[in-house]
C-alpha angles and dihedrals in degrees: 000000000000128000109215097056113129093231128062117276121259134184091232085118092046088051100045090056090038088057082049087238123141119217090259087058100044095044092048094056085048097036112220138115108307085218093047097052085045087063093045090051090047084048088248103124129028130262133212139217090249096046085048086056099054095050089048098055083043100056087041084244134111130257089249091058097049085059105043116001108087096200094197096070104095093201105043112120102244087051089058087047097053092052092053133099129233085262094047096041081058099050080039093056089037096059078039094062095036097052088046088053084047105061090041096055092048 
């Protein structure tokens, strides 16, 4: 992701590889211009919410996640999250909330 791109960054990129697809895929199952969604993923060119929408559907993920989840970090929380089962979403929301009353009652 550059820098220096006019727009605010997004994960669509990290997503897309993460998905194994190429640009020509991707921008097939859109559809729009591969060189256009290659500047939305640089940051070189806007999005907008119904294109979002697309490349979520797309990537099986969620708008929100496009924007601020990177799925190629292991231990990031959401990725955890993904890989756990309904048992383990529940022990994972219970130390959550514990360690939340914690620091308030210290």
């Amino acid at each position: 992701m550059r820098r220096d791109s006019p727009y605010r960054p997004t994960f669509i990129r990290q997503w897309r590889t993460q998905r194994g697809y190429s640009l020509d895929k991707l921008a097939g199952m859109v559809p729009m211009d591969k060189s256009n969604l290659s500047k939305v993923e640089r940051g070189m060119l806007p999005y907008n919410q119904e294109m979002l929408e697309r490349l979520a559907e797309a990537l099986m993920t969620d708008v929100a996640s496009l924007l601020m989840r990177d799925p190629t970090r292991a231990d990031a929380i959401w990725t955890l999250w993904d890989r756990a089962n309904p048992g383990e979403r529940q022990q994972i929301e219970a130390v959550a909330e514990a360690l939340i009353k914690a620091r308030r009652t210290a």
